[in-house]
Every structure is written in C-alpha cells, then in structure tokens.
Chimera marker file (.cmm) of the C-alpha trace (Angstrom):
<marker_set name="trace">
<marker id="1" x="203.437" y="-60.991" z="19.870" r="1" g="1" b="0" radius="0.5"/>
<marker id="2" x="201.218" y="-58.779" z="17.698" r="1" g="1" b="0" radius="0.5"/>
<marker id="3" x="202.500" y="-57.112" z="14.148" r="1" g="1" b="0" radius="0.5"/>
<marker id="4" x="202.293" y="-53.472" z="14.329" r="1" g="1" b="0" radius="0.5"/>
<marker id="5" x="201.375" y="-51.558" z="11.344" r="1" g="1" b="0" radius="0.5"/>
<marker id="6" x="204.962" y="-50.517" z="10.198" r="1" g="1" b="0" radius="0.5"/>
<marker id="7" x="205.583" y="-54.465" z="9.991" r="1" g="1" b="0" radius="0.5"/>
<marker id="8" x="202.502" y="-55.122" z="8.545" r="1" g="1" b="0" radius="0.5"/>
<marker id="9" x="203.177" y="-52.660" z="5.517" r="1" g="1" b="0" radius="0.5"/>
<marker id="10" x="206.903" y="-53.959" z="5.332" r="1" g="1" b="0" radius="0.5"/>
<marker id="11" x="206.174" y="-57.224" z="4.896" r="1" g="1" b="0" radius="0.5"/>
<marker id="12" x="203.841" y="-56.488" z="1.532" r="1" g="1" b="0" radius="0.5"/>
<marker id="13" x="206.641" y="-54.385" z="0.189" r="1" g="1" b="0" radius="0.5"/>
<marker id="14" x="209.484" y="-56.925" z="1.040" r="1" g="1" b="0" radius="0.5"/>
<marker id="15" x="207.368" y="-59.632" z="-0.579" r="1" g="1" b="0" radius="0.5"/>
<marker id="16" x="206.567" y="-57.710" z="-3.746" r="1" g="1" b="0" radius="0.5"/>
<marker id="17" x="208.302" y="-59.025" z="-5.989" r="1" g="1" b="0" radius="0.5"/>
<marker id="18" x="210.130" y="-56.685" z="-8.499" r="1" g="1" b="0" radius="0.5"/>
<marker id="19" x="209.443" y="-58.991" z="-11.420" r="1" g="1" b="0" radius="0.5"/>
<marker id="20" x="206.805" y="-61.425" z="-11.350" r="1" g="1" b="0" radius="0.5"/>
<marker id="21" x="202.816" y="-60.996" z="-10.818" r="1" g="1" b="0" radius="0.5"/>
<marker id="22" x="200.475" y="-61.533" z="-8.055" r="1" g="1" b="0" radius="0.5"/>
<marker id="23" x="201.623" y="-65.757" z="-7.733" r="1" g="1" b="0" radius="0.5"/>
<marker id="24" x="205.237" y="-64.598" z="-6.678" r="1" g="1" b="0" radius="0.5"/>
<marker id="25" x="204.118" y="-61.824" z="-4.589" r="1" g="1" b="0" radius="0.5"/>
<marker id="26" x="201.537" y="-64.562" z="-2.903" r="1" g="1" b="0" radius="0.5"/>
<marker id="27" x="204.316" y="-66.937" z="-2.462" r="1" g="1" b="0" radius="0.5"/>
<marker id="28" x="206.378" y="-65.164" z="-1.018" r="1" g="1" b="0" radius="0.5"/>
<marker id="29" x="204.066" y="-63.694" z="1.682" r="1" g="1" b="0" radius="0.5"/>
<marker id="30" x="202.771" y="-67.189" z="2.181" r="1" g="1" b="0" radius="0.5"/>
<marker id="31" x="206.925" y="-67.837" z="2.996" r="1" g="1" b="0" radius="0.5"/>
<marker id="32" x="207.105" y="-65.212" z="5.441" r="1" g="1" b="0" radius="0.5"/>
<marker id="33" x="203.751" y="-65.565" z="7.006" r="1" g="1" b="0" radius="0.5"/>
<marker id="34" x="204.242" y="-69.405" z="7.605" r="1" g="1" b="0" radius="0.5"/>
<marker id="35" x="207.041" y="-68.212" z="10.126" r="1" g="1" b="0" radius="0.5"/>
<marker id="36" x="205.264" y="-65.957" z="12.120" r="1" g="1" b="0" radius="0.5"/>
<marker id="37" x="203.708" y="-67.683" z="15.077" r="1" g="1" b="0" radius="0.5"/>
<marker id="38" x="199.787" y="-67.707" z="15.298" r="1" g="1" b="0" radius="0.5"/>
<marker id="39" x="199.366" y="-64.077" z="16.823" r="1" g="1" b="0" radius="0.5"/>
<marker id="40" x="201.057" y="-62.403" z="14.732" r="1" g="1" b="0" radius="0.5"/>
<marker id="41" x="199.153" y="-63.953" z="11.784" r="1" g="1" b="0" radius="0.5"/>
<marker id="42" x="196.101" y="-63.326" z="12.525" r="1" g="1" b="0" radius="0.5"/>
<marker id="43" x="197.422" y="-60.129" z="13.332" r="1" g="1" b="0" radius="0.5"/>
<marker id="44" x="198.492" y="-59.439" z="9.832" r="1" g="1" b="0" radius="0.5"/>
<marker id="45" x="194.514" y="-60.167" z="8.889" r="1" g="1" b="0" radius="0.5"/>
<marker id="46" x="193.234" y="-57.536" z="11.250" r="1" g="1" b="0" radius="0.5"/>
<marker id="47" x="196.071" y="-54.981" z="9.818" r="1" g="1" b="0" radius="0.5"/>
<marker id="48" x="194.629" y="-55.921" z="5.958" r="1" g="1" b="0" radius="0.5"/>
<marker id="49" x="191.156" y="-55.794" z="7.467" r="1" g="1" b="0" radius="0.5"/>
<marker id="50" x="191.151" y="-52.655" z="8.750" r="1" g="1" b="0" radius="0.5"/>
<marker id="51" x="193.385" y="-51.423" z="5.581" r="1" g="1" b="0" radius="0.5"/>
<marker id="52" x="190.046" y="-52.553" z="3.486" r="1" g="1" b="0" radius="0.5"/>
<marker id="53" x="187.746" y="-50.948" z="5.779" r="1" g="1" b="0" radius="0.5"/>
<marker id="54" x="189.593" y="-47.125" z="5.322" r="1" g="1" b="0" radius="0.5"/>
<marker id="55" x="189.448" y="-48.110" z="1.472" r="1" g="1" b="0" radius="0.5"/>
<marker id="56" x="185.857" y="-47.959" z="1.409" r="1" g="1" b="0" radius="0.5"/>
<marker id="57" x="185.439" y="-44.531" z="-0.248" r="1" g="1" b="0" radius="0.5"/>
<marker id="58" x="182.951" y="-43.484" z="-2.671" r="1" g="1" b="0" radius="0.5"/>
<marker id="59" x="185.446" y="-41.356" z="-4.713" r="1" g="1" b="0" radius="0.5"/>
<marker id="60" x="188.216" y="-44.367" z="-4.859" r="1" g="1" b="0" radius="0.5"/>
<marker id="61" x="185.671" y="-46.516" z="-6.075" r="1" g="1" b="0" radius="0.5"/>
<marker id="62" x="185.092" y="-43.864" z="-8.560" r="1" g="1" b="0" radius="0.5"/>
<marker id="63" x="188.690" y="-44.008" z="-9.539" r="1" g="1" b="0" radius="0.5"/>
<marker id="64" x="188.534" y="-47.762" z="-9.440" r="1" g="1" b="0" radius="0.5"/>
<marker id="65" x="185.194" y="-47.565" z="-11.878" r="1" g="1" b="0" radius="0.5"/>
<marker id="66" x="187.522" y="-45.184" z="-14.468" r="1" g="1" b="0" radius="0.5"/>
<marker id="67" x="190.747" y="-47.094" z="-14.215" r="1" g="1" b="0" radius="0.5"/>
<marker id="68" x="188.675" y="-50.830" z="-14.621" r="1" g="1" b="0" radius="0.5"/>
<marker id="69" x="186.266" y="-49.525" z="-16.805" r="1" g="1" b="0" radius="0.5"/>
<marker id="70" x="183.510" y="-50.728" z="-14.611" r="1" g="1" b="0" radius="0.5"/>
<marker id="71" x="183.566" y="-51.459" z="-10.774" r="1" g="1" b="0" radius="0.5"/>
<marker id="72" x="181.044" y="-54.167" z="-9.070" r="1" g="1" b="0" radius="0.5"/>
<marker id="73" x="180.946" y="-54.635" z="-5.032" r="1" g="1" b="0" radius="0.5"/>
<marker id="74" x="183.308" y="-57.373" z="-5.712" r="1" g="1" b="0" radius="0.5"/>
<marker id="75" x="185.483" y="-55.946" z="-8.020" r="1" g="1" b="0" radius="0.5"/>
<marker id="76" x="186.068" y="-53.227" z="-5.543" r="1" g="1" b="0" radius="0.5"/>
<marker id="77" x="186.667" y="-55.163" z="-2.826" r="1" g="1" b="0" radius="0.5"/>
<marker id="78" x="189.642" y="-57.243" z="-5.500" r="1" g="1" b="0" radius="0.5"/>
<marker id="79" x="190.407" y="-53.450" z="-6.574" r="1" g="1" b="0" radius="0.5"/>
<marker id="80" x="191.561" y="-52.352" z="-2.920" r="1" g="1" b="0" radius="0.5"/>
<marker id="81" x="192.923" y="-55.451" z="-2.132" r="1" g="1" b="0" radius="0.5"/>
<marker id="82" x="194.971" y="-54.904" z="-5.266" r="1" g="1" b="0" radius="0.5"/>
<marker id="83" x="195.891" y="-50.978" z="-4.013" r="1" g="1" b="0" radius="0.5"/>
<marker id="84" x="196.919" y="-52.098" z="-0.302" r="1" g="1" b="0" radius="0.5"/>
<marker id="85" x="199.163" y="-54.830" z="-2.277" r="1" g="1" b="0" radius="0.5"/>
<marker id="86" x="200.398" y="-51.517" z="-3.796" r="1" g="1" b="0" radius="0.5"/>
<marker id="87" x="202.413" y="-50.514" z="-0.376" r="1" g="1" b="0" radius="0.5"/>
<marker id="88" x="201.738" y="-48.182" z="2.149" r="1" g="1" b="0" radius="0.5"/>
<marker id="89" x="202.853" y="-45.075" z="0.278" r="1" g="1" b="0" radius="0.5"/>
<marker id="90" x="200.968" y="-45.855" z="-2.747" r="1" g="1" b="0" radius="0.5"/>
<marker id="91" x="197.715" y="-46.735" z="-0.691" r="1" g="1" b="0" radius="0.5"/>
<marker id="92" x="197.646" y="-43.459" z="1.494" r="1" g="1" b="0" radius="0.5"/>
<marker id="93" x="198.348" y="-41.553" z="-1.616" r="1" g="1" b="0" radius="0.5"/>
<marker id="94" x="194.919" y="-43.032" z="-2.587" r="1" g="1" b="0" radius="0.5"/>
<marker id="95" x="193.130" y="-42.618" z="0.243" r="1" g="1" b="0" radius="0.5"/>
<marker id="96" x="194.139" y="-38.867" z="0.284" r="1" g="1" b="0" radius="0.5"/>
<marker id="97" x="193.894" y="-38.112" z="-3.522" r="1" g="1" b="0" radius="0.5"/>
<marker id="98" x="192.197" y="-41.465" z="-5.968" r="1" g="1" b="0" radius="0.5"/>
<marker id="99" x="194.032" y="-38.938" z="-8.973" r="1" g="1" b="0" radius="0.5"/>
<marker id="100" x="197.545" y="-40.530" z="-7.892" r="1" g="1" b="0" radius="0.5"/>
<marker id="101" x="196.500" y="-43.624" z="-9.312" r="1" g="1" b="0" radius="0.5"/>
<marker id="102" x="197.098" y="-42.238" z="-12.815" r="1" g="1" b="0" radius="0.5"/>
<marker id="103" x="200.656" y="-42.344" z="-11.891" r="1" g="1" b="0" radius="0.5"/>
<marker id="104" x="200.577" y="-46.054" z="-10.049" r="1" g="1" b="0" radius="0.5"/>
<marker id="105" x="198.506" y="-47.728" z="-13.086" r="1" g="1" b="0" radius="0.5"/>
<marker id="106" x="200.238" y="-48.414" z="-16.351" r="1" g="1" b="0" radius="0.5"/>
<marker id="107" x="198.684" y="-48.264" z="-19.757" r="1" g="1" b="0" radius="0.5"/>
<marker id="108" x="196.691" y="-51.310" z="-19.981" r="1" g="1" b="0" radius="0.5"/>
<marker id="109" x="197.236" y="-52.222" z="-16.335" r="1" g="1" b="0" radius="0.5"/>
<marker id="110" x="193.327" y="-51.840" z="-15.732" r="1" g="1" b="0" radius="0.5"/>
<marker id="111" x="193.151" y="-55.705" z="-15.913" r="1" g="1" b="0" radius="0.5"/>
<marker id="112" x="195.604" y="-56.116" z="-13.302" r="1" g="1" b="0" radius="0.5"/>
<marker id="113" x="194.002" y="-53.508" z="-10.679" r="1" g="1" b="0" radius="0.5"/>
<marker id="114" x="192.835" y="-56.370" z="-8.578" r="1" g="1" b="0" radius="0.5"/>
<marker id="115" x="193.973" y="-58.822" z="-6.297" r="1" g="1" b="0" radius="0.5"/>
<marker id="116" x="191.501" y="-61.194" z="-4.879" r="1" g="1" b="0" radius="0.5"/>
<marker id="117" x="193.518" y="-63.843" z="-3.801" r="1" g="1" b="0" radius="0.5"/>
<marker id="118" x="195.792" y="-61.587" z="-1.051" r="1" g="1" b="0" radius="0.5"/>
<marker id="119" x="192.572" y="-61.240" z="1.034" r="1" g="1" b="0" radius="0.5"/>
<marker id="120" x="192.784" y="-64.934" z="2.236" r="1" g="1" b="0" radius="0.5"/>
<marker id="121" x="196.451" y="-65.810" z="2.122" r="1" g="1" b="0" radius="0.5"/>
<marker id="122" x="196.608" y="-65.514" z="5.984" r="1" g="1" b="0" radius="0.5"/>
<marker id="123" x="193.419" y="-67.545" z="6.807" r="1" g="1" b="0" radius="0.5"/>
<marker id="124" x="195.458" y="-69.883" z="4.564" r="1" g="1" b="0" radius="0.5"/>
<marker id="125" x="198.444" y="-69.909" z="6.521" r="1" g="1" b="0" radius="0.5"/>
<marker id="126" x="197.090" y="-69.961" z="10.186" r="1" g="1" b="0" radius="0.5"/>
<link id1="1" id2="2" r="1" g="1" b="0" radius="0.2"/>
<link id1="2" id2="3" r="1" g="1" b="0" radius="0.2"/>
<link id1="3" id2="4" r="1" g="1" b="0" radius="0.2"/>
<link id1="4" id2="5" r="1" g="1" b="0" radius="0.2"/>
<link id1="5" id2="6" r="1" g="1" b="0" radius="0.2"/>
<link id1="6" id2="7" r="1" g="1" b="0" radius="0.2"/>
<link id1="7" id2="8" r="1" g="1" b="0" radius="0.2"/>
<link id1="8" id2="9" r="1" g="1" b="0" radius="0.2"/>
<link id1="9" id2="10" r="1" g="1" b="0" radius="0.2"/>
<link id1="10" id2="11" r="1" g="1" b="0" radius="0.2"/>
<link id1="11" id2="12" r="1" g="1" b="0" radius="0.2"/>
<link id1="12" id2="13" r="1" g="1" b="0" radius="0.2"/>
<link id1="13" id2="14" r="1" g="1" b="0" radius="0.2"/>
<link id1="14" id2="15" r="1" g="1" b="0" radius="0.2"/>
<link id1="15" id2="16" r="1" g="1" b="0" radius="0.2"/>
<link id1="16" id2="17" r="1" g="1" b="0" radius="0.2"/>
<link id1="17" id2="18" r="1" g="1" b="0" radius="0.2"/>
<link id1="18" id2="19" r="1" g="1" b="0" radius="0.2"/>
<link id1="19" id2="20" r="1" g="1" b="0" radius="0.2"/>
<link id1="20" id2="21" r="1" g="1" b="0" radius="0.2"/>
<link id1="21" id2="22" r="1" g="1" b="0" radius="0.2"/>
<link id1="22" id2="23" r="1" g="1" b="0" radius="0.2"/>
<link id1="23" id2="24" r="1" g="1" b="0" radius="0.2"/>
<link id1="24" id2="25" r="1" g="1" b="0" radius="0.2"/>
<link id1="25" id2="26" r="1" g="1" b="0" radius="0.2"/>
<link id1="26" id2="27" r="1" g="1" b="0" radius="0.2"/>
<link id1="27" id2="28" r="1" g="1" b="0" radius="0.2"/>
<link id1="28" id2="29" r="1" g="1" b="0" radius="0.2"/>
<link id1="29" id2="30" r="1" g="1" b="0" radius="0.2"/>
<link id1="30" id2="31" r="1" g="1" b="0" radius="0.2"/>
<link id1="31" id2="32" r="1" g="1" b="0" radius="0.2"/>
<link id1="32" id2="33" r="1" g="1" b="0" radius="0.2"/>
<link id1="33" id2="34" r="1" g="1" b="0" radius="0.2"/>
<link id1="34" id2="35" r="1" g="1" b="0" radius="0.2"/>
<link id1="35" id2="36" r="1" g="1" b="0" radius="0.2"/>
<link id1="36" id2="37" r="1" g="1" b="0" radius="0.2"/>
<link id1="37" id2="38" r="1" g="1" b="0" radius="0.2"/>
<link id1="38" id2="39" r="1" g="1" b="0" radius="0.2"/>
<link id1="39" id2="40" r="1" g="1" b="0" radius="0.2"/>
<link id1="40" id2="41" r="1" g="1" b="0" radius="0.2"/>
<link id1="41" id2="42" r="1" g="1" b="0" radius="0.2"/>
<link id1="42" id2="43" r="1" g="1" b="0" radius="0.2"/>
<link id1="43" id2="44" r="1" g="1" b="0" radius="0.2"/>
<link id1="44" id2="45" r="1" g="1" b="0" radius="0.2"/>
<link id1="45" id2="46" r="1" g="1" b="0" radius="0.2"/>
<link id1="46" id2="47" r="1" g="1" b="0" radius="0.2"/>
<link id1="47" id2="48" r="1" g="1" b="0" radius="0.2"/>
<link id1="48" id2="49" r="1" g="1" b="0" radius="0.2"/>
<link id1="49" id2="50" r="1" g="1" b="0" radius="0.2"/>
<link id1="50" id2="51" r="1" g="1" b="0" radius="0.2"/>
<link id1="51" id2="52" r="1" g="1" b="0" radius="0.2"/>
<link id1="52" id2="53" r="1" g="1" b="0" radius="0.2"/>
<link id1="53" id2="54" r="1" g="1" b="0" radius="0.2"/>
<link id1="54" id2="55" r="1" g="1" b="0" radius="0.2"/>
<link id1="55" id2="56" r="1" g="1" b="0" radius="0.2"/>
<link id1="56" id2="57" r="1" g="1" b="0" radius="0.2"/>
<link id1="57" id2="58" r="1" g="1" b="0" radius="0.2"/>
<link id1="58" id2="59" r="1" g="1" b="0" radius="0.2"/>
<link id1="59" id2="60" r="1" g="1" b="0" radius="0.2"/>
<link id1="60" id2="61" r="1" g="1" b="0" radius="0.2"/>
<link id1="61" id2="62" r="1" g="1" b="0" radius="0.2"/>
<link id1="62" id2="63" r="1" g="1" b="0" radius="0.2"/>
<link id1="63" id2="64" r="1" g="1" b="0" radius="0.2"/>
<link id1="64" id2="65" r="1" g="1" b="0" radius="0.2"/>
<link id1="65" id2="66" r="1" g="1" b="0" radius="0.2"/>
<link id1="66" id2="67" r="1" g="1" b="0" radius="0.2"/>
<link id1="67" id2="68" r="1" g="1" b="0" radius="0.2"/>
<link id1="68" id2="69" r="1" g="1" b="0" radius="0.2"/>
<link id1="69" id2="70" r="1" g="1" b="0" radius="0.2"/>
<link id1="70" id2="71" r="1" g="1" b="0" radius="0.2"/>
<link id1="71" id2="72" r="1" g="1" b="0" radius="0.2"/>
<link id1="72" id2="73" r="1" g="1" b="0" radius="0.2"/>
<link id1="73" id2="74" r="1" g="1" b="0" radius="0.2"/>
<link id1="74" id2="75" r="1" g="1" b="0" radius="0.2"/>
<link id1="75" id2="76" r="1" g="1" b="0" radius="0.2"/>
<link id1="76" id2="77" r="1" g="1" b="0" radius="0.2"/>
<link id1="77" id2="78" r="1" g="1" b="0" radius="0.2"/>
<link id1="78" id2="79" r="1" g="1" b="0" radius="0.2"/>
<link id1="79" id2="80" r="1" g="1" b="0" radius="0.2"/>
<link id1="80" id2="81" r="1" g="1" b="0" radius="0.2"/>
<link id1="81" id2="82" r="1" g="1" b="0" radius="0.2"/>
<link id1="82" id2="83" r="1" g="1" b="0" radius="0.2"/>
<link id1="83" id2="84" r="1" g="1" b="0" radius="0.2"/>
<link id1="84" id2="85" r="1" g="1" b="0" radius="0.2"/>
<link id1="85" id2="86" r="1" g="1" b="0" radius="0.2"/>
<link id1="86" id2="87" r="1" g="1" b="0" radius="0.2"/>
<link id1="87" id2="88" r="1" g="1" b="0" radius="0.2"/>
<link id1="88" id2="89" r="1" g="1" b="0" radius="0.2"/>
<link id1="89" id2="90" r="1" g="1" b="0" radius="0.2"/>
<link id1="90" id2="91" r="1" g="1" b="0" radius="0.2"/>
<link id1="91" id2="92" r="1" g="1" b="0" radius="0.2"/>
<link id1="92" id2="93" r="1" g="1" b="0" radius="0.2"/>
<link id1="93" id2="94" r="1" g="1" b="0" radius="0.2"/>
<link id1="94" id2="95" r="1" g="1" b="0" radius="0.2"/>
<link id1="95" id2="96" r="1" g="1" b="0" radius="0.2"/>
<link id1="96" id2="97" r="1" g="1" b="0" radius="0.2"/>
<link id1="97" id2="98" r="1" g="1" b="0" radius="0.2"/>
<link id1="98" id2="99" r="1" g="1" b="0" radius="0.2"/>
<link id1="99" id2="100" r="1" g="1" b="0" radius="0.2"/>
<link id1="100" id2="101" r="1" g="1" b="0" radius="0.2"/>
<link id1="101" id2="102" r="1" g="1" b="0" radius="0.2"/>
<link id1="102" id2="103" r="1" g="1" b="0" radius="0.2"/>
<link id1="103" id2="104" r="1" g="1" b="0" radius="0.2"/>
<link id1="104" id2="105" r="1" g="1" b="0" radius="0.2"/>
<link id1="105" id2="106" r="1" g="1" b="0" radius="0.2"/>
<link id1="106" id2="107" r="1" g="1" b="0" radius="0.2"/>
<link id1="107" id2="108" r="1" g="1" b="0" radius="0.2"/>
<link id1="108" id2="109" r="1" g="1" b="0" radius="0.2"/>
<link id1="109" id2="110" r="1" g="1" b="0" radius="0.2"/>
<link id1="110" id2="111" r="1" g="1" b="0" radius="0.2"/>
<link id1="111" id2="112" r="1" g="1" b="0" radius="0.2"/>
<link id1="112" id2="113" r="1" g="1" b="0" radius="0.2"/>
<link id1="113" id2="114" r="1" g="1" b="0" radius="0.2"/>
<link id1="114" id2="115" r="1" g="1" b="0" radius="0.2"/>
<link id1="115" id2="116" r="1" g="1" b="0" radius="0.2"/>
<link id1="116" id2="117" r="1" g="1" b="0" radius="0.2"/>
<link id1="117" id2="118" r="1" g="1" b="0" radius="0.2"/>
<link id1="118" id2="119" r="1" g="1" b="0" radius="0.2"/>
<link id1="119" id2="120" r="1" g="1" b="0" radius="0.2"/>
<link id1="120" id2="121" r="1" g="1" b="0" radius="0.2"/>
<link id1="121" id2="122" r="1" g="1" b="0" radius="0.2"/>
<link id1="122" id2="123" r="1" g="1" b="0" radius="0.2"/>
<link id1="123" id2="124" r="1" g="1" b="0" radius="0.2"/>
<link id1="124" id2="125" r="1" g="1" b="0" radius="0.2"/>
<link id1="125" id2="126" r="1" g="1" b="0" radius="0.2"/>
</marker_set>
C-alpha cells in the first residue's frame, strides 16, 4: 500500500511536536514510520523527495540566503528540508510567495531554518 500525498503531509504535521525541537519531531516520525510496512515507507521518501525537488527555486533560495544570512548548496538543501518539516500549508505558501516566510520565521529563528536530519529518517527506518 502506497502513502498518498494527503498522508504524507499529515503525518509531518501530526508528528510536529507543539513543544520540543527537531529530536521530538524526529522521534516521533521515526514512531509512526516504524509501523508502516515497507511500501509505504519508502513511499514517504519519494513524497519528501519529490517535495525537495519543487523546492529547488532560485527565489526561495534567495529567501533562504536573507533569512540564514548566507545559503550554501547544503544549507539549502537543510533549509527546505527544514520548510517541508514546516507542513504543507506553510511549504506551498513558499513555493508560491518565499515573502510568507517573514511570517513562519521568528526573530532569531534563522539558526533553526534547517533540518538536515529529516532527509534520512526513512532510509533509517526501512
């Protein structure tokens, strides 16, 4: 059984913690992934995947480069790892318009605006 998108983007916002950094939010998902038979795991990777692939856009990484300060390939890649960890709404608002990140990030946030570790929490789990 494959995970269609909808579940895909409900499972980062159910695991989101509402306190708590990236560590609960990773344990969590690493809770609710380890239940999900091997499909629909490596399902969830092809869903972040492609979620990373529409993030490559010069003027997010332009909003990534003004919210961070600076913005190397890698930093991006953390950055929209970070913005899909975000939730769906939050993440198409980006796509569409990078300028609704002034209302996502909070003062002093920029250090937070990345999320390496979500990018491999599935290859972890299957």
């Amino acid at each position: 059984c494959r995970m269609s998108p909808d579940d895909f983007w409900s499972l980062l916002t159910e695991t989101k913690p509402k306190t708590g950094g990236q560590e609960r939010h990773l344990s969590a998902l690493r809770k609710r992934l380890a239940a999900l038979s091997p499909e629909e795991i490596a399902s969830f990777q092809r869903h972040l995947d492609a979620a990373m692939a529409h993030a490559q856009d010069r003027n997010l990484w332009a909003a990534a480069i003004l919210i961070r300060g600076m913005c190397s390939d890698d930093g991006f890649i953390y950055f929209c790892l970070w913005l899909i960890s975000r939730g769906r709404e939050v993440y198409e608002s980006a796509l569409e318009d990078p300028d609704s990140l002034a209302g996502v990030v909070q003062r002093g946030g920029h250090r937070a605006c990345q999320f390496e570790m979500l990018w491999g929490v599935a290859k972890q789990i299957y």
